[in-house]
C-alpha positions in Angstrom: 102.9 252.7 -71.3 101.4 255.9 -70.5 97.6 254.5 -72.8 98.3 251.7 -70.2 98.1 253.6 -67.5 95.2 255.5 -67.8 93.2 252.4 -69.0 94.3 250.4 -66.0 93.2 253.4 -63.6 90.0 253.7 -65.6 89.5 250.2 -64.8 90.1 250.6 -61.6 87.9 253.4 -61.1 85.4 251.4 -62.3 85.9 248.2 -60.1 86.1 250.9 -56.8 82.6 252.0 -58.1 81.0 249.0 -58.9 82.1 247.2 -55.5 81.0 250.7 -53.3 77.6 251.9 -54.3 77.3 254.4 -52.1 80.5 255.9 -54.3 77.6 256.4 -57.1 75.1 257.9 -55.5 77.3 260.9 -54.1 78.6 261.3 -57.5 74.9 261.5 -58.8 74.0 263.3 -55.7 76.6 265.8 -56.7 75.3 266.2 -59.7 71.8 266.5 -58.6 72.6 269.3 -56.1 74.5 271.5 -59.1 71.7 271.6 -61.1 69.4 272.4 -58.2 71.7 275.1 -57.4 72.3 276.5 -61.0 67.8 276.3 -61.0 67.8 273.8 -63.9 65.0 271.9 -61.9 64.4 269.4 -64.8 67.4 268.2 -64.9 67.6 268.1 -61.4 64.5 266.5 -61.5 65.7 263.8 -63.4 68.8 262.8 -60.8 67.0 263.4 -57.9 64.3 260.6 -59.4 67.4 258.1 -60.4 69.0 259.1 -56.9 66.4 258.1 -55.2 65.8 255.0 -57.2 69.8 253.9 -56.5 68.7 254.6 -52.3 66.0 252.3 -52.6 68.1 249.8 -54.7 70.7 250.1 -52.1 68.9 249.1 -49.1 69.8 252.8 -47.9 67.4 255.5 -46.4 66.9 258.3 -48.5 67.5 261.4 -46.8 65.3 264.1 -46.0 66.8 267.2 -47.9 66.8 264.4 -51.1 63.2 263.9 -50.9 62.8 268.0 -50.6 64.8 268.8 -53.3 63.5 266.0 -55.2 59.7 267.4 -54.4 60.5 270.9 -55.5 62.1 270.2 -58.8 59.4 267.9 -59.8 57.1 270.7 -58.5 59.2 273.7 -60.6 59.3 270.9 -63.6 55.4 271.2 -63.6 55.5 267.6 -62.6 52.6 268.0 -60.1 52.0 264.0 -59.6 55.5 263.3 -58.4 55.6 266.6 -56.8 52.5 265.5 -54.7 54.0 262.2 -53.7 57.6 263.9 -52.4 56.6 267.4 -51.4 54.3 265.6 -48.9 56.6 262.8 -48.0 58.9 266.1 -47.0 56.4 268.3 -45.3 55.4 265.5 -42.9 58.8 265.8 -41.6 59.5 269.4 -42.2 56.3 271.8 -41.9 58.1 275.0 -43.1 55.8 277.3 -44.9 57.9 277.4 -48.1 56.8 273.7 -48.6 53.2 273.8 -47.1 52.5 276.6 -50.3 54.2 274.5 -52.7 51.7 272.0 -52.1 48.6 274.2 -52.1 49.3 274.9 -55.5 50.6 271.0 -56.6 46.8 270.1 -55.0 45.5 272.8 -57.0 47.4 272.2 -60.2 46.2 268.5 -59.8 42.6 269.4 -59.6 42.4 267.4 -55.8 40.1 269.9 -53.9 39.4 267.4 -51.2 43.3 266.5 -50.5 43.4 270.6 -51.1 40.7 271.4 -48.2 42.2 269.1 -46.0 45.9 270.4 -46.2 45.0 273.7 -45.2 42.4 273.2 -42.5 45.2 270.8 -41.0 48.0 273.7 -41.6 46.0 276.6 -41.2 47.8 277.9 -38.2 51.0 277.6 -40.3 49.6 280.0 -42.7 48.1 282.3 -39.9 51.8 282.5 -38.6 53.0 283.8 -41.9 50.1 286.5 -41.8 48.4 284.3 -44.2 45.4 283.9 -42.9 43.0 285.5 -45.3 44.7 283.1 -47.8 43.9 280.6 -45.9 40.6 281.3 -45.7 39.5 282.7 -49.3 41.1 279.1 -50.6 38.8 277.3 -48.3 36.5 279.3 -48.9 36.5 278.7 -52.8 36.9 275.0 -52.5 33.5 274.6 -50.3 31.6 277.2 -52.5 32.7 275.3 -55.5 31.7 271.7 -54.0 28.2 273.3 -53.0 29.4 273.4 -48.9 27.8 276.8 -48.4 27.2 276.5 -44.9 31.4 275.8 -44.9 31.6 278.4 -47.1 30.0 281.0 -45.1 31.8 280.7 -42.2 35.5 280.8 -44.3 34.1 283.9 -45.2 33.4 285.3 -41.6 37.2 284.2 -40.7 38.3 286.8 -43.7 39.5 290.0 -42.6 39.8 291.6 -46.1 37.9 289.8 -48.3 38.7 290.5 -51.9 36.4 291.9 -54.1 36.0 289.9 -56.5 34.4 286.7 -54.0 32.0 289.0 -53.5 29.4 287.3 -55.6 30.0 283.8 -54.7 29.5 284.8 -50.9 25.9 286.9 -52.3 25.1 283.2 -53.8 25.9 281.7 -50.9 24.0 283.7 -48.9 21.0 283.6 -51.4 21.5 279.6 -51.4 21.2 279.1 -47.3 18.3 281.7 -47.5 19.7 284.4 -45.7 17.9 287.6 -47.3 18.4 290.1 -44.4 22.3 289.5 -44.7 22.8 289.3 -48.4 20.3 292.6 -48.5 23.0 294.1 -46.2 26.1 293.0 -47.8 24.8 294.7 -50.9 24.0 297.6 -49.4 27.7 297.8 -47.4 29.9 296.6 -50.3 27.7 299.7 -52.5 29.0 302.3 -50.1 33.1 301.4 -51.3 32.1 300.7 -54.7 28.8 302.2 -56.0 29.2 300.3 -59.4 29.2 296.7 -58.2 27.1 294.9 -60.4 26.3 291.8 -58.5 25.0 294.1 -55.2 23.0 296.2 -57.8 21.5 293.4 -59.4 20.6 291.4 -56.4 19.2 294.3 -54.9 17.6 295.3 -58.0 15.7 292.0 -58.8 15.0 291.9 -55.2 13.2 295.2 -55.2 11.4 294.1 -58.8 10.2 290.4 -56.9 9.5 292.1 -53.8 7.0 295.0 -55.9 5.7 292.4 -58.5 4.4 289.7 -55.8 3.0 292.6 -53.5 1.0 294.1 -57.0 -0.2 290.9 -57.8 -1.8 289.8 -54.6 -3.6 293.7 -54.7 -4.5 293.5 -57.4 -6.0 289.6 -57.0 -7.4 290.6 -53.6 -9.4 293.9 -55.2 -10.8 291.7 -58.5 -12.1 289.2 -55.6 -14.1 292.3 -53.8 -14.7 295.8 -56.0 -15.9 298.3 -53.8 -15.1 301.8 -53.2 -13.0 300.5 -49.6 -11.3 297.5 -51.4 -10.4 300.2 -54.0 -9.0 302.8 -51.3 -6.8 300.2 -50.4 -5.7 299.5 -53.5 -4.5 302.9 -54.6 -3.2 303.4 -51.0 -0.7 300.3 -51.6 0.0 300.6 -55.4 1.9 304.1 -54.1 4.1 301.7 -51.7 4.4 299.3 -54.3 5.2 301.8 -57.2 8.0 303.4 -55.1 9.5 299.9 -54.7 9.3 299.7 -58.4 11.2 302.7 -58.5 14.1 301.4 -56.5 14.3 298.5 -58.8 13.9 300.9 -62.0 17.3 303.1 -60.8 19.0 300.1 -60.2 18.3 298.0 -63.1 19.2 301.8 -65.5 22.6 301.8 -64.2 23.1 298.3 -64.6 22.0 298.6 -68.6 24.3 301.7 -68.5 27.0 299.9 -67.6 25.9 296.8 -70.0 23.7 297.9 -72.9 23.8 294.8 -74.4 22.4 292.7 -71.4 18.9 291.1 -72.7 17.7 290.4 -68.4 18.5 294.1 -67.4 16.3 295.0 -70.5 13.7 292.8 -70.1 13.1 294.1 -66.0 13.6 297.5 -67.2 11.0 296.9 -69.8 8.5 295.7 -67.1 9.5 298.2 -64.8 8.1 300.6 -66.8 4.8 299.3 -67.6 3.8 299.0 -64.5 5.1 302.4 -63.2 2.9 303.7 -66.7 6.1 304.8 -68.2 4.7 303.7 -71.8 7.4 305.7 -73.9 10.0 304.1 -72.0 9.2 300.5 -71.9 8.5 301.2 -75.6 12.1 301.9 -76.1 12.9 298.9 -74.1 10.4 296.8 -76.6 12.5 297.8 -79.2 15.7 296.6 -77.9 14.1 293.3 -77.4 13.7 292.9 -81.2 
C-alpha cells in the first residue's frame, strides 16, 4: 500500500505540474537563483537560458532581475554573445554602474569597438559619477586612435586628467598624424621632465632634431654649390655652427636611446650619420661596424 502511495502522489505531483506551468518555472527559478548565489555562473547560466525559454513559452514576461542574472552569468561563463544580448536588455532598464562595466568589457571581449564607442559616450556621465572618468576617456580614446579618428582621439585625451603613461605614444602619433609639431614637441619635452628615459619623447625629439639639422645642411650646402664666393661661404660656416649644434641635440638623444637598446639597427643608423656630419669619424666608424 505504502509503494502505492507514493506512486499515486508522484503522479499527482506530476499532473499539478503539468496543468500549472508557472509551478515549473519557480522550481527552475529556484534552482537558477542557488547556483547564482553559490557563484557556479555556468550552471546558472544554463537555467537562467531554459528559464527564460519556459517565460517565453508561457506567454509570460520575463522579469527584470531574470534577464540580469541571466546577462551576468552568461557574462561570468565567458559567454560574451548572449551576455551582449541580456546584459543590454537589462541595462536599458536598470543603468547601475555594475552592469554598464560589465558591458564595456562583453563589447570589448566581442571585438565591437563601434557598439563599444557608443556605450560609453551615451553613459559617460554614469562613469564620471563613479569617479570614472579618466576610464571613460582613455577607452574612448583607444577605440578612435585604433579606428584612425585622431581628431576624436585628441580631444579624449584633453578630457583625461591623469593620463597613463603608457598612451603616451599613441597620443605623440596622434599628434604627429593631425600635424601638430609645436604640441607633440612640447608633450615630449613635459612628459621628459617626470620620466627622463621615455623612449618615445626621446626619439621623436631625436629624429626631429636629426630632420630639422639634415634639411637645414642640405639647403646650405645646395645654396653655396649654386654661388661660391667668399660671402656665400661666410654664410655657410656661420649656419653649419647652428646646424651642427642641432646635430648635437639629436646625437645625445639618439646615444641614450642605443644605451638603453644596443641592439636597435634605426638608433644606430642616425647615430652613425650623426657623426659624420658632426666629423666625428672614429665614432661613426664604430657605428659602421655595428651595421655589419
Amino acid at each position: 500500500m505504502r509503494k502505492l502511495s507514493i506512486l499515486s502522489v508522484a503522479i499527482l505531483l506530476a499532473g499539478i505540474f503539468a496543468c500549472n506551468p508557472m509551478k515549473k518555472i519557480e522550481t527552475v527559478q529556484t534552482s537558477a537563483f542557488s547556483a547564482y548565489e553559490d557563484g557556479n555562473f555556468t550552471e546558472a547560466y544554463k537555467l537562467y537560458e531554459h528559464l527564460i525559454s519556459m517565460y517565453k513559452e508561457s506567454g509570460k514576461e520575463v522579469p527584470p532581475d531574470v534577464i540580469e542574472k541571466a546577462g551576468i552569468s552568461a557574462f561570468e561563463s565567458k559567454e560574451y554573445a548572449k551576455a551582449k544580448e541580456y546584459l543590454t536588455e537589462a541595462f536599458a532598464g536598470n543603468k547601475s554602474y555594475r552592469l554598464l562595466m560589465m558591458l564595456i568589457d562583453t563589447y570589448k571581449n566581442i571585438g565591437d569597438t563601434a557598439g563599444l564607442k557608443k556605450l560609453i559616450s551615451d553613459n559617460i556621465d554614469i562613469l564620471k559619477k563613479n569617479n570614472k572618468n579618466d576610464f571613460g576617456y582613455t577607452e574612448l580614446f583607444k577605440v578612435n586612435y585604433a579606428t584612425g579618428n585622431y581628431e576624436e582621439a585628441y580631444e579624449d585625451y584633453k578630457n583625461i586628467k591623469n593620463p597613463d603613461i603608457d598612451l603616451f605614444p599613441e597620443y605623440l602619433d596622434v599628434l604627429t598624424n593631425l600635424q601638430k609639431t609645436k604640441e607633440a614637441e612640447q608633450a615630449c619635452k613635459d612628459i621628459l621632465v617626470k620620466d627622463a628615459g621615455n623612449i618615445a619623447a626621446l626619439e621623436w625629439l631625436a629624429k626631429s632634431d636629426y630632420n630639422k639639422a639634415e634639411n637645414w645642411y642640405k639647403s646650405e650646402i645646395s645654396k653655396y654649390n649654386k654661388n661660391k664666393n667668399a660671402t656665400t661661404y661666410a654664410y655657410l660656416r656661420r649656419d653649419l655652427k647652428k646646424i651642427s649644434a642641432i646635430f648635437r641635440s639629436a646625437r645625445d638623444k639618439f646615444e641614450k636611446l642605443h644605451a638603453i637598446d644596443p641592439e636597435n639597427k634605426s638608433y644606430i643608423k642616425y647615430l652613425k650619420n650623426c657623426y659624420l656630419r658632426l666629423d666625428m669619424k672614429s665614432e661613426a666608424a664604430k657605428m659602421d661596424k655595428l651595421l655589419k
